[in-house]
VOVOMI-593273 format. One record per atom (N, C-alpha, C): atom name; residue number from 1; x, y, z; residue in three letters. Coordinates in steps of 0.1 Angstrom, whole numbers, padded with zeros to 4 digits. Example, Ala and Ser with C-alpha at 12.3 -4.5 7.8 and 13.67 -1.06 7.14 Angstrom:
# residues 2
   atom     n    east   north      up   res
      N     1    0132   -0057    0078   ALA
     CA     1    0123   -0045    0078   ALA
      C     1    0132   -0033    0078   ALA
      N     2    0128   -0022    0071   SER
     CA     2    0137   -0011    0071   SER
      C     2    0129    0000    0079   SER
END
This chain:
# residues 162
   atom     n    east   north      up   res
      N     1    0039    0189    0080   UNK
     CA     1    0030    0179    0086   UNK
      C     1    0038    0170    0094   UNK
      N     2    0033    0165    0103   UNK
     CA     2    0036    0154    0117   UNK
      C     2    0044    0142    0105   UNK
      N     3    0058    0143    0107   UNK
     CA     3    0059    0128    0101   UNK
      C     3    0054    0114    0104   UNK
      N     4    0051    0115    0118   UNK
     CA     4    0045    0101    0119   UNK
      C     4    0027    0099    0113   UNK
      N     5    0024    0110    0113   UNK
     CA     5    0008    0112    0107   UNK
      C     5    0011    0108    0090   UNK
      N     6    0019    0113    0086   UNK
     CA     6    0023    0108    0074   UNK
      C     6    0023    0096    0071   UNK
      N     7    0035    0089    0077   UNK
     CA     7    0039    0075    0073   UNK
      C     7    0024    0069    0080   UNK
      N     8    0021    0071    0088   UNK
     CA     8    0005    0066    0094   UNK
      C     8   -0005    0064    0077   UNK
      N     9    0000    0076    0073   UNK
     CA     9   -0017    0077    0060   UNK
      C     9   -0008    0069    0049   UNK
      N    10    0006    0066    0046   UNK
     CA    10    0013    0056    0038   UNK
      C    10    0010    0045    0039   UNK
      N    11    0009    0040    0058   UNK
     CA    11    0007    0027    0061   UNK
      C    11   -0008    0022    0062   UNK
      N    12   -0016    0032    0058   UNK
     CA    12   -0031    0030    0053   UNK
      C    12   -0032    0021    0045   UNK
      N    13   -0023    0026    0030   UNK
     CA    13   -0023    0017    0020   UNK
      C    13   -0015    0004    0018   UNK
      N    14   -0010    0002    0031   UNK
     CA    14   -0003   -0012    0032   UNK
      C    14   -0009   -0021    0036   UNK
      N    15   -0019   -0013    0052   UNK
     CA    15   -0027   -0017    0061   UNK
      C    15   -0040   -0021    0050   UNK
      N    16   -0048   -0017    0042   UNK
     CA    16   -0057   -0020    0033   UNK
      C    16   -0052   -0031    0030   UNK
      N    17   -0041   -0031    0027   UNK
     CA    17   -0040   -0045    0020   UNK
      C    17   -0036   -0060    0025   UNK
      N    18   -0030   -0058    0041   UNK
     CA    18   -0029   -0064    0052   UNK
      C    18   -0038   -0066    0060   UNK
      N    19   -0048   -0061    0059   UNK
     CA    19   -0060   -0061    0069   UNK
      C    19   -0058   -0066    0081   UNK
      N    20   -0054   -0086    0078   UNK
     CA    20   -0053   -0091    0094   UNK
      C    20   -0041   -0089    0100   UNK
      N    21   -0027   -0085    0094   UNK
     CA    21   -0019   -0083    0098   UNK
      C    21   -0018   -0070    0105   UNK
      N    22   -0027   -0058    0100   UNK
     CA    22   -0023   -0045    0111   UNK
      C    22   -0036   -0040    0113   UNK
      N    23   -0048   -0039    0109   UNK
     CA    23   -0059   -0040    0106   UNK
      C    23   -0058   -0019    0113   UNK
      N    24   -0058   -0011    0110   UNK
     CA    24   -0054   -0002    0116   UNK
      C    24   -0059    0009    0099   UNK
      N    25   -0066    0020    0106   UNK
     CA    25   -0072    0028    0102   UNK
      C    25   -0065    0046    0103   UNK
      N    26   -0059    0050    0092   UNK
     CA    26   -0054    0065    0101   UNK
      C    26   -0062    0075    0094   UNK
      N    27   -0066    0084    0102   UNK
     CA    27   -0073    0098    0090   UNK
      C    27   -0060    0107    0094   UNK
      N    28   -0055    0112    0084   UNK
     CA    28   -0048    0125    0082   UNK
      C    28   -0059    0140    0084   UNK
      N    29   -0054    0147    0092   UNK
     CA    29   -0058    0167    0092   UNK
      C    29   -0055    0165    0076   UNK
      N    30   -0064    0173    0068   UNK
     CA    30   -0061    0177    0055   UNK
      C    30   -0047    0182    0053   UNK
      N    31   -0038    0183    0044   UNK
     CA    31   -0024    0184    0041   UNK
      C    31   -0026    0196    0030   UNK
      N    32   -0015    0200    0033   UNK
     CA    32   -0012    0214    0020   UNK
      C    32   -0007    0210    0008   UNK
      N    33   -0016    0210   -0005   UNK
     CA    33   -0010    0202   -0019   UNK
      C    33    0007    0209   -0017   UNK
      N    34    0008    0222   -0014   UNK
     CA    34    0020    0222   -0014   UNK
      C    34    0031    0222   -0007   UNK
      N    35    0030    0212    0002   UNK
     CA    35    0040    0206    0014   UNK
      C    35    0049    0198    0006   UNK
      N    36    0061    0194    0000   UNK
     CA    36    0068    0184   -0002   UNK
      C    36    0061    0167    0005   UNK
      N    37    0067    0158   -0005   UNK
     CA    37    0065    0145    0004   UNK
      C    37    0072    0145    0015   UNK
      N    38    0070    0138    0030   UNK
     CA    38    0077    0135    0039   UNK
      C    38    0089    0119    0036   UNK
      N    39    0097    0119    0046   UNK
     CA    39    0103    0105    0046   UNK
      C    39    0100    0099    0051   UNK
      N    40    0100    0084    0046   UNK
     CA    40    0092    0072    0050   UNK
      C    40    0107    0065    0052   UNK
      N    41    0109    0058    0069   UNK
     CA    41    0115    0049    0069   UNK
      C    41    0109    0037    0076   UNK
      N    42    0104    0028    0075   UNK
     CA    42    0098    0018    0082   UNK
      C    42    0101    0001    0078   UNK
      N    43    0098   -0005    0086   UNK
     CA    43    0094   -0022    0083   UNK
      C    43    0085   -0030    0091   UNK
      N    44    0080   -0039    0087   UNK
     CA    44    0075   -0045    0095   UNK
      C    44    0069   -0060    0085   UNK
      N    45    0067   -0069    0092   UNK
     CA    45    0067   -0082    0086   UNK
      C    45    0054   -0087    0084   UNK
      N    46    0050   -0087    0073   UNK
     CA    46    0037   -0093    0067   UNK
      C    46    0032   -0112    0067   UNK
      N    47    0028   -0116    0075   UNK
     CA    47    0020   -0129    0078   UNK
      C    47    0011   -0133    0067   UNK
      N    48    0005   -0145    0064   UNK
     CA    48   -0008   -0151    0059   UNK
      C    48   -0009   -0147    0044   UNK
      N    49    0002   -0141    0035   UNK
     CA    49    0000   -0137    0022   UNK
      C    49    0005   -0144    0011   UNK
      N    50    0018   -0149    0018   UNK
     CA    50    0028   -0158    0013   UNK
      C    50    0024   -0171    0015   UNK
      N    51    0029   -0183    0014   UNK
     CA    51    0036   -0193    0025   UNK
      C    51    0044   -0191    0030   UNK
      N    52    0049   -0184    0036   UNK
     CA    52    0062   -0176    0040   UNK
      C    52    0060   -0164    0043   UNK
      N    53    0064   -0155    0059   UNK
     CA    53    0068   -0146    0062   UNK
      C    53    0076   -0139    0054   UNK
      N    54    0070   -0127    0053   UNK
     CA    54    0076   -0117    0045   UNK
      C    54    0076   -0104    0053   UNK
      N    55    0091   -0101    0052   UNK
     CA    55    0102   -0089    0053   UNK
      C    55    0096   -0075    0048   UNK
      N    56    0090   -0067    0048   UNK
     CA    56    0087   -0052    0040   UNK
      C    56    0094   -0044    0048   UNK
      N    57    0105   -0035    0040   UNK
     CA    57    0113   -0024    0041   UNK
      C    57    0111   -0014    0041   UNK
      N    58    0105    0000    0041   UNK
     CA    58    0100    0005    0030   UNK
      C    58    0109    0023    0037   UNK
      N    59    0116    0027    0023   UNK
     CA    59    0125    0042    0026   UNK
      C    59    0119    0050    0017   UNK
      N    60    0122    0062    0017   UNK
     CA    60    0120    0071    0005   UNK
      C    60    0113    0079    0011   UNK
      N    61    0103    0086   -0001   UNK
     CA    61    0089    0100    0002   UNK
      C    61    0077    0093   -0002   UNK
      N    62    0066    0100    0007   UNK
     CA    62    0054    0098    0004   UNK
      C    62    0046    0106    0011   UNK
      N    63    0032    0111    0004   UNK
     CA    63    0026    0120    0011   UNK
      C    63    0010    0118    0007   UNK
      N    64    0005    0122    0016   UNK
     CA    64   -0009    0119    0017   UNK
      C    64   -0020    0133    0015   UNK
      N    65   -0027    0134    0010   UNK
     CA    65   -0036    0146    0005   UNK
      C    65   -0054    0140    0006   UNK
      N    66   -0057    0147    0016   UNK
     CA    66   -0076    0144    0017   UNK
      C    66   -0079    0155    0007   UNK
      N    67   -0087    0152    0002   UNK
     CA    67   -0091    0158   -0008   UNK
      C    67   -0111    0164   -0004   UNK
      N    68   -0120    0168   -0010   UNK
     CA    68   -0130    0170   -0008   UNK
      C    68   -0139    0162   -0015   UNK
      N    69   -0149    0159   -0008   UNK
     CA    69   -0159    0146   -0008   UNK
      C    69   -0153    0137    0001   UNK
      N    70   -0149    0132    0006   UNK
     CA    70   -0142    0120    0012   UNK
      C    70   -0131    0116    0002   UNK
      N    71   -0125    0121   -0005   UNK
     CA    71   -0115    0116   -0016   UNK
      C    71   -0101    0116   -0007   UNK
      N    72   -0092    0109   -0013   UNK
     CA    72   -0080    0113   -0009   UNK
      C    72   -0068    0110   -0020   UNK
      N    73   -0059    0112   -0019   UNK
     CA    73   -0044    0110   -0028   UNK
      C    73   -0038    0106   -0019   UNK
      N    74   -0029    0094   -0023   UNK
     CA    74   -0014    0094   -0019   UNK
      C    74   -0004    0085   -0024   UNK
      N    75    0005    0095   -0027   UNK
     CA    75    0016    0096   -0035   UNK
      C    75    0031    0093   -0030   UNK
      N    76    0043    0083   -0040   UNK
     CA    76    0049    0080   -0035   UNK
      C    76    0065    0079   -0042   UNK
      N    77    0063    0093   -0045   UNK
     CA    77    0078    0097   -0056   UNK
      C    77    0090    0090   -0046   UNK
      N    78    0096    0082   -0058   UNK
     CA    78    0108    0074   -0053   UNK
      C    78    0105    0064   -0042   UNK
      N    79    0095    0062   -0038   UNK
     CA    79    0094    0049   -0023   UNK
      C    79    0102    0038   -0030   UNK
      N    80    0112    0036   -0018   UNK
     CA    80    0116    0020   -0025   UNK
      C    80    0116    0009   -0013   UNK
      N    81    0108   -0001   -0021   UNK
     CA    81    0107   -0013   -0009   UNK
      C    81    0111   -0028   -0009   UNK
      N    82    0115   -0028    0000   UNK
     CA    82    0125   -0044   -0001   UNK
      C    82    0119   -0055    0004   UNK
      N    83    0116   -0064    0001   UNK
     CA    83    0111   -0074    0004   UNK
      C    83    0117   -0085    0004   UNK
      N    84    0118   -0098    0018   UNK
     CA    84    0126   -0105    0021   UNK
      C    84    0119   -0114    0027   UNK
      N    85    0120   -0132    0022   UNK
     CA    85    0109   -0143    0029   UNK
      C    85    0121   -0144    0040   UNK
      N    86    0112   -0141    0046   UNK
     CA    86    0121   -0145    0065   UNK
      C    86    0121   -0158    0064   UNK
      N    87    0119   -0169    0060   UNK
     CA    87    0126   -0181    0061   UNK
      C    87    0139   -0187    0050   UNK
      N    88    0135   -0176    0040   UNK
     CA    88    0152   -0182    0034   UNK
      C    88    0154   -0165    0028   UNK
      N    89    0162   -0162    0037   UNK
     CA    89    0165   -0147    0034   UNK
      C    89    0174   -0146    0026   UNK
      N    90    0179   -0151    0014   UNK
     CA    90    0185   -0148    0011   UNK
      C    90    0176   -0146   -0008   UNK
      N    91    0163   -0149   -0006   UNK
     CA    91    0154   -0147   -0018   UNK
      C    91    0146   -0131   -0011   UNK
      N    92    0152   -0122   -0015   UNK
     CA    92    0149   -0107   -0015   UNK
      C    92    0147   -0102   -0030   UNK
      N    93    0136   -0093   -0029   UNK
     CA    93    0133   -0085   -0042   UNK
      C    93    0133   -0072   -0034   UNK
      N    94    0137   -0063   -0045   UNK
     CA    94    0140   -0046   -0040   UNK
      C    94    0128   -0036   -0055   UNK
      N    95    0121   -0029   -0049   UNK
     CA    95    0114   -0025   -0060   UNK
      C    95    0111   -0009   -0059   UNK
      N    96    0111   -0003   -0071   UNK
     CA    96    0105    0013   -0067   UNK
      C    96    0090    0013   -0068   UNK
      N    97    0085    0020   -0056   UNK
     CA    97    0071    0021   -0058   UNK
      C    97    0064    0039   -0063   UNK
      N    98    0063    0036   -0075   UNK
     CA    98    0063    0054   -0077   UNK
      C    98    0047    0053   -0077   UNK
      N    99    0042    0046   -0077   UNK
     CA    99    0027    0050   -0080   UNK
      C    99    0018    0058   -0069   UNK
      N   100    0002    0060   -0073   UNK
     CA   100   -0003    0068   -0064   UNK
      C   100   -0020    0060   -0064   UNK
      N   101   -0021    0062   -0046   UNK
     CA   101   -0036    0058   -0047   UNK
      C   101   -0046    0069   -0046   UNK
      N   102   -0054    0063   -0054   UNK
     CA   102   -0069    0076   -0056   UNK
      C   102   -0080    0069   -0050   UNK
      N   103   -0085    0075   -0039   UNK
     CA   103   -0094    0066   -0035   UNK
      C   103   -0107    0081   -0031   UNK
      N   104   -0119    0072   -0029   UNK
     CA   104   -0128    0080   -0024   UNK
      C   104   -0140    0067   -0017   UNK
      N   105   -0145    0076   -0007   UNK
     CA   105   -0159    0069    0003   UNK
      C   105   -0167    0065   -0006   UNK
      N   106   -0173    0051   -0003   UNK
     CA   106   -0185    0052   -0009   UNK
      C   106   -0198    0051   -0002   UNK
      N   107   -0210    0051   -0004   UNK
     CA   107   -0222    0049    0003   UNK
      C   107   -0225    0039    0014   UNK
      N   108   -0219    0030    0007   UNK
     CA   108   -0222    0019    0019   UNK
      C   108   -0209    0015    0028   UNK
      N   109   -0201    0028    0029   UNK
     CA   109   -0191    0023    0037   UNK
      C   109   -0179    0016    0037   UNK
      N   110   -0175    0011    0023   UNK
     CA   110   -0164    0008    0015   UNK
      C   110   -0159    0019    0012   UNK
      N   111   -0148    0012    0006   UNK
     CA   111   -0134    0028   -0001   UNK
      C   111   -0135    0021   -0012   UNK
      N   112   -0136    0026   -0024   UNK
     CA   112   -0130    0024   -0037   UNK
      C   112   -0116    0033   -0037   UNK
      N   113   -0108    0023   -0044   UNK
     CA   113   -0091    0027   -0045   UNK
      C   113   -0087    0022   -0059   UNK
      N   114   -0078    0034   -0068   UNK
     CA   114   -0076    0032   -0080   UNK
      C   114   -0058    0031   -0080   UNK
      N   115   -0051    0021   -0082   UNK
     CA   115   -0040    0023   -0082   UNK
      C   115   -0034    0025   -0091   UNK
      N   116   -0024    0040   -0096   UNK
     CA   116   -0021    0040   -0108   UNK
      C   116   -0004    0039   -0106   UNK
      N   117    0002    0035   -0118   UNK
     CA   117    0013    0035   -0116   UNK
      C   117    0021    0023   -0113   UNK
      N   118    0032    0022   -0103   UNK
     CA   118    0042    0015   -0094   UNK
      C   118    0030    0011   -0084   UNK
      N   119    0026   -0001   -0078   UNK
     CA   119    0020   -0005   -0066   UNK
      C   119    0023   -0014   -0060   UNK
      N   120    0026   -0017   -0047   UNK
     CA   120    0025   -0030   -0037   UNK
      C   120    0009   -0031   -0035   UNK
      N   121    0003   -0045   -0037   UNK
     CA   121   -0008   -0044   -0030   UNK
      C   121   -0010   -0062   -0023   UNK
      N   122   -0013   -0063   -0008   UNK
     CA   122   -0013   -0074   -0007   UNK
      C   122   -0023   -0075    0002   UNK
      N   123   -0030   -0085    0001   UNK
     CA   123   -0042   -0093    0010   UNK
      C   123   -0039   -0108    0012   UNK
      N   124   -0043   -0113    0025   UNK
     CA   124   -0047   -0131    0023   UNK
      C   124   -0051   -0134    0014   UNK
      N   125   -0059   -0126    0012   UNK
     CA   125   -0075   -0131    0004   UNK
      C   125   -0071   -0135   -0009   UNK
      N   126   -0056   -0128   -0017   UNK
     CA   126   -0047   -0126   -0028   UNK
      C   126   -0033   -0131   -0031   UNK
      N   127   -0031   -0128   -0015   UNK
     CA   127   -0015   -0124   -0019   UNK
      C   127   -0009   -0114   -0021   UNK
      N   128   -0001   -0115   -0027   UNK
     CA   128    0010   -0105   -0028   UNK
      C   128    0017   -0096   -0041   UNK
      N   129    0011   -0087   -0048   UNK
     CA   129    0010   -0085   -0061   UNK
      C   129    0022   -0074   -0060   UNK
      N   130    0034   -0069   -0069   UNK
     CA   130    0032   -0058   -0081   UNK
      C   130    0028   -0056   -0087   UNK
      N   131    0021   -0042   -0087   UNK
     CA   131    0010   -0039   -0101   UNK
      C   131    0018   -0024   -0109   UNK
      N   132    0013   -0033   -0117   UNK
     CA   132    0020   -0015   -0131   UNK
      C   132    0007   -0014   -0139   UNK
      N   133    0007   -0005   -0134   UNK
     CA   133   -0005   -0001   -0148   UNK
      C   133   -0018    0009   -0139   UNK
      N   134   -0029    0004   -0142   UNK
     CA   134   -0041    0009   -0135   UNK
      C   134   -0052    0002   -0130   UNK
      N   135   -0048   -0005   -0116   UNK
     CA   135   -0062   -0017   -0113   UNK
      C   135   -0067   -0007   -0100   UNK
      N   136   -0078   -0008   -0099   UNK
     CA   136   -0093   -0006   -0088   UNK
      C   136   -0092   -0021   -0081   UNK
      N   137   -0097   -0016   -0070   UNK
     CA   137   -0103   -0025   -0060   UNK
      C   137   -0105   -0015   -0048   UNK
      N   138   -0116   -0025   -0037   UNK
     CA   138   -0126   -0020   -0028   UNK
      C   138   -0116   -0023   -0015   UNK
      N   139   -0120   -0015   -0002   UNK
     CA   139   -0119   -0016    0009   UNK
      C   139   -0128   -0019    0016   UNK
      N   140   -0133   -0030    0024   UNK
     CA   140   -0146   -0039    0031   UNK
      C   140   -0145   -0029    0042   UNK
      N   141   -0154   -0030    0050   UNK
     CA   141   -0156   -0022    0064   UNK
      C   141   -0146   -0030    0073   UNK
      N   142   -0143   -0042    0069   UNK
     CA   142   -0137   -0047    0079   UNK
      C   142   -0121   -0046    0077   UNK
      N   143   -0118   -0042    0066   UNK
     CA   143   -0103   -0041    0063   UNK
      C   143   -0100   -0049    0049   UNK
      N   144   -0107   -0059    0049   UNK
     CA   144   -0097   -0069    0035   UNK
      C   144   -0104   -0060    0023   UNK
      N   145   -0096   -0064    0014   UNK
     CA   145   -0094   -0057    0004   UNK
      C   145   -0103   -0070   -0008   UNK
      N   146   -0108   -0069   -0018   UNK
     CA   146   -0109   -0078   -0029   UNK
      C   146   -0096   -0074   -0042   UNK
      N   147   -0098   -0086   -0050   UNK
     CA   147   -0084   -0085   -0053   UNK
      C   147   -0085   -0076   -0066   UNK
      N   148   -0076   -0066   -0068   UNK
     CA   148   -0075   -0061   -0078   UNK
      C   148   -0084   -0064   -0092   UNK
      N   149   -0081   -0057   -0098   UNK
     CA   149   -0086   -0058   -0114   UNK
      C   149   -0081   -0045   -0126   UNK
      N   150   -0081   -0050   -0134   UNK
     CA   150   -0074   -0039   -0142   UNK
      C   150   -0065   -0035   -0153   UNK
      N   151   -0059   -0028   -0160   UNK
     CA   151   -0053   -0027   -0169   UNK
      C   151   -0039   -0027   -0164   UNK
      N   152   -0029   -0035   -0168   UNK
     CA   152   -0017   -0036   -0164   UNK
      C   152   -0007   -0047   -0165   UNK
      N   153    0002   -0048   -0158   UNK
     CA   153    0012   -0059   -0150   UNK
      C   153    0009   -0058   -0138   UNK
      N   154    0006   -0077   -0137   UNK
     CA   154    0004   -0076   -0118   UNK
      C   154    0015   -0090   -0119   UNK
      N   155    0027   -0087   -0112   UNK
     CA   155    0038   -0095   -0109   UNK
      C   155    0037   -0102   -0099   UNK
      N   156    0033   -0117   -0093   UNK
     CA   156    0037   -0123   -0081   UNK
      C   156    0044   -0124   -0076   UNK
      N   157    0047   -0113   -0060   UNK
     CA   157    0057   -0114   -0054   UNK
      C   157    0062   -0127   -0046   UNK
      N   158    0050   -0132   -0041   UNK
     CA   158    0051   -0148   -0034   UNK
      C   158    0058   -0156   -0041   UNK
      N   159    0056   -0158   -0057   UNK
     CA   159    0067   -0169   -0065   UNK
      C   159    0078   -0167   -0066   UNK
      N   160    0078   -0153   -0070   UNK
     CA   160    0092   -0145   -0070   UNK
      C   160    0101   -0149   -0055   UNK
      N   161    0098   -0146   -0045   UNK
     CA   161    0105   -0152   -0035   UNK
      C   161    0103   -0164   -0028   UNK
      N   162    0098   -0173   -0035   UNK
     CA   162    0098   -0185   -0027   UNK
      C   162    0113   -0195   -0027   UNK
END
């Protein structure tokens, strides 16, 4: 599979959670369960979550799987992502993201997304979470996300780097 189609359906689940920051939509060609994950090397700087600009790093594998119904997987053995407030860079957190999102269409046009595992998940609307465990939340037509819910650890990354 197209590496950049890849990191494209990775940065879905960033983009859901950034909405005003990349507001950007990718559909993946269906993927072969048995393709290896691809490499993800990227960054780019997240606005409006923090009070502070934030730094996202993000290396490793990840791979994306449409599934049937409108479902999809994607999965992120080993991703590890760094995070740095661009105004005092010297408050950086480094994290592995092993978890996986499960999402599928719903009727009216939202995504329900279940995130199990290791997660980044950030919106305005929230902020800026690590989550361990198993939280749901929706994707609006327009991109923002509502804020998690769920069984788990959800760590504030905003206090953590302030």
């Amino acid at each position: 599979m197209d590496n950049t189609i890849l990191h494209g359906r990775r940065l879905v689940v960033f983009t859901l959670a950034v909405a005003l920051a990349l507001a950007v939509v990718v559909v993946l060609p269906k993927a072969s369960s048995a393709a290896p994950p691809e490499p993800v090397d990227d960054s780019f700087t997240v606005g409006d979550v923090c009070d502070f600009p934030v730094l996202l790093e993000a290396t490793g594998k990840a791979k994306g799987i449409e599934l049937s119904g409108g479902r999809f997987l994607d999965i992120s053995p080993g991703l590890r992502v760094s995070l740095t407030n661009t105004e005092e860079p010297t408050h950086q957190l480094t994290y592995v993201i092993t978890g996986a999102f499960h999402g599928r269409d719903l009727a009216d046009g939202r995504l329900l997304v279940v995130a199990t595992g290791r997660n980044l998940l950030f919106d305005p609307s929230f902020g800026m979470f690590l989550t361990v465990g198993r939280f749901t939340f929706q994707v609006n037509e327009d991109g923002s996300i509502t804020r998690p819910e769920g069984k788990g650890r959800m760590i504030d990354i905003c206090s953590r780097l302030a």
